[in-house]
N, C-alpha and C positions, 0 to 999 in steps of 0.2 A: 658342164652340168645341164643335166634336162632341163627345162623350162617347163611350168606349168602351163595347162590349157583353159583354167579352169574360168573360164571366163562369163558366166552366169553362176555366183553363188545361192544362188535362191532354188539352182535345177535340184530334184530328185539327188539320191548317191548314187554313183553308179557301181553296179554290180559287172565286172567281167567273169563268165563263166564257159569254158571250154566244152565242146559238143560233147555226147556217148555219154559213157559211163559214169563218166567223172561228177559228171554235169547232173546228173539222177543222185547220185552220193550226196552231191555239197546239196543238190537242196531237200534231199530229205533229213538233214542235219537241218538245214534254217529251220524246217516244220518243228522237229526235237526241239528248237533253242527257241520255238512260239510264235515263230513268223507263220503263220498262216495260209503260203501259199499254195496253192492247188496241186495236185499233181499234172494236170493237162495243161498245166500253165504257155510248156514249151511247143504243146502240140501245135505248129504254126506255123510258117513261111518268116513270119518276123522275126527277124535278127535285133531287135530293140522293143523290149517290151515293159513296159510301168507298171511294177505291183504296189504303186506306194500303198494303195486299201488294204494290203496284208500286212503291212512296214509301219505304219503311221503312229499307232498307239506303243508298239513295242519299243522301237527305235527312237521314236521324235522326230522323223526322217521318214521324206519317201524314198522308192528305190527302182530304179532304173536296170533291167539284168540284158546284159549283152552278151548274145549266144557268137562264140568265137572259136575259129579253130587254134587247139591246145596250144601251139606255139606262139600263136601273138596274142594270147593273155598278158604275159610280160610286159611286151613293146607298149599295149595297150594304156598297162596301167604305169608304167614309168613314164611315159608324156602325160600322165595326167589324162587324157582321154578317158579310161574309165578311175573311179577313186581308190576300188579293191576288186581284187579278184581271188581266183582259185588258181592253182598253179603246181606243178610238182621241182623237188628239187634241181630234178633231172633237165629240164626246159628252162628254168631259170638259169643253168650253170651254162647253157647253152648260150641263150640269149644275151648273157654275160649284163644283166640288167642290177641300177640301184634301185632297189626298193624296199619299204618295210617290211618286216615278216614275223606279226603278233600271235600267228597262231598254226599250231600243228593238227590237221584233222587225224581223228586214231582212224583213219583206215586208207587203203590205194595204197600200203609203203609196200615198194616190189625190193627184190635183189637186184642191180644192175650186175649182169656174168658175162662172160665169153663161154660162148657155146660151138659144137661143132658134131661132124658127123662121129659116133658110136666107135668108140675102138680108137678114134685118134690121140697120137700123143703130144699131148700140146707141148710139152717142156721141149720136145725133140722138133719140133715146129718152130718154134722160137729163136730155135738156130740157124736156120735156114736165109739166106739175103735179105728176104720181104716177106712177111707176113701178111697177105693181103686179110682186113677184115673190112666185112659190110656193117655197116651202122646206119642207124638214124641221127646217132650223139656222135656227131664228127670231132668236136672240141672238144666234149669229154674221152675219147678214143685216140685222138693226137697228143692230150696231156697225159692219158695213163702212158699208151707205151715210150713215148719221150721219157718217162720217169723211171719206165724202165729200163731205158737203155735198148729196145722192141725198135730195130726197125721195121715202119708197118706203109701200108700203101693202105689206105681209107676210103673205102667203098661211099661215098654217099646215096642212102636208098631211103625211101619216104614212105615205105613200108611194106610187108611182105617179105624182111631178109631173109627169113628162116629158110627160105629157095635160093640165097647165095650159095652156100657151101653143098646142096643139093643137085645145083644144075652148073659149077666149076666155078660159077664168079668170083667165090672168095673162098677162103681156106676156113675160116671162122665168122661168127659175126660177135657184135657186142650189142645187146639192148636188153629189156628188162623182162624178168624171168617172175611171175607171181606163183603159179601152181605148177610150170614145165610141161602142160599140157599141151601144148604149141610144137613143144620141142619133141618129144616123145612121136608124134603124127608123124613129122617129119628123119624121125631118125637122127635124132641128136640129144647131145646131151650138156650139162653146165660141165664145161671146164674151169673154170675157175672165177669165183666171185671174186668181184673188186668196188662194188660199193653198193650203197642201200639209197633208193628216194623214197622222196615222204611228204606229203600235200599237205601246201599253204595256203594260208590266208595272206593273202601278200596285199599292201599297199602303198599307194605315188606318197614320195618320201616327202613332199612339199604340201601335205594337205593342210589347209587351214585350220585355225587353231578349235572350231564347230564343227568340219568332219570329220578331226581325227576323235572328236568326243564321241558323237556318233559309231567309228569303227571299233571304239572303245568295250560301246554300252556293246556290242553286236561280238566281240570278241570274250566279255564277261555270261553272256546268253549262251553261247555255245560250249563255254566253259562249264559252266554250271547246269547243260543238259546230255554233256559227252565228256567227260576230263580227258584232256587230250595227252597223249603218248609223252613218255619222256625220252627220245629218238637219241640212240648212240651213235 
């Protein structure tokens, strides 16, 4: 089991929040749920920045936001290094991380699909020795086709696959499909959905018995300024 890190309870809470887009969503939800923080909050070089002045009266709690790249949100806040974060399904199945997960933000939920070029036949692909596909989600890409019985050879790529199957590296890819606009540019298309993600509010499973009250009052605010999805 992780160990906590949490070794100043008197610090700020800390916020993990993932760069881009993600990152512009979850905090114009905090604004919605009465956190008060700015929009240019991020505009900065800091990777640690203290809004407890936006946090203090709503919360009870100051709050600390750690600008992170999307995949080690998780790691982050499972050691207890940050208290909660933002996170999508997708990265945490990755990450294969224990943590809390109190709340479902209603938006960012994509299709995870297998996609390919135009006109291919996947079923008749499938039969073939190896199915190479490009992914980002290598552990969610090695558990589908093992389940399916898919023997696959697993491209690891860190982004940009939609050029695997464009310029011969892979036969397919697997990553996350929101509008298919990506795909379409490139000349492909979804062959076949196999799961849906959906962005959390995740938190370190060991918080003390004060900031999990805290990510309570802060999970009740968002609730009551967004009702969040009821995700199947």
């Amino acid at each position: 089991m992780t160990q906590p890190r949490d070794t100043d309870p008197g610090r700020p809470l800390r916020f993990a929040l993932p760069k881009g887009r993600l990152q512009r969503r979850a905090l114009a939800a905090l604004r919605d749920a009465g956190l008060a923080i700015p929009e240019d909050v991020t505009e900065t070089r800091k990777l640690i920045l203290d809004v407890s002045t936006y946090t203090q009266d709503k919360l009870g709690c100051g709050m600390e936001l750690l600008l992170l790249k999307n995949s080690d949100v998780p790691i982050y806040v499972e050691h207890g290094v940050a208290d909660i974060g933002v996170a999508g399904t997708d990265s945490l199945y990755e990450a294969d991380v224990r943590v809390y997960r109190p709340y479902t933000f209603p938006f960012g939920s994509c299709t995870i699909a297998i996609a390919g070029p135009t006109g291919l036949d996947y079923e008749a692909l499938t039969q073939t020795p190896v199915l190479r596909v490009a992914t980002k989600f290598r552990r969610f890409a090695r558990d589908h086709f093992a389940s399916q019985g898919i023997a696959a050879e697993i491209i690891p790529l860190s982004g940009s696959v939609e050029l695997a199957p464009v310029l011969g590296l892979a036969d397919v890819i697997l990553d996350l499909v929101e509008t298919g606009r990506t795909l379409r540019e490139h000349k492909l298309h979804v062959l076949k959905p196999v799961g849906r993600t959906h962005i959390k509010l995740i938190a370190n499973a060991t918080l003390s018995h004060e900031r999990l009250g805290h990510v309570e009052r802060l999970v009740q605010l968002l609730a009551q300024a967004q009702p969040a999805p009821n995700p199947t």
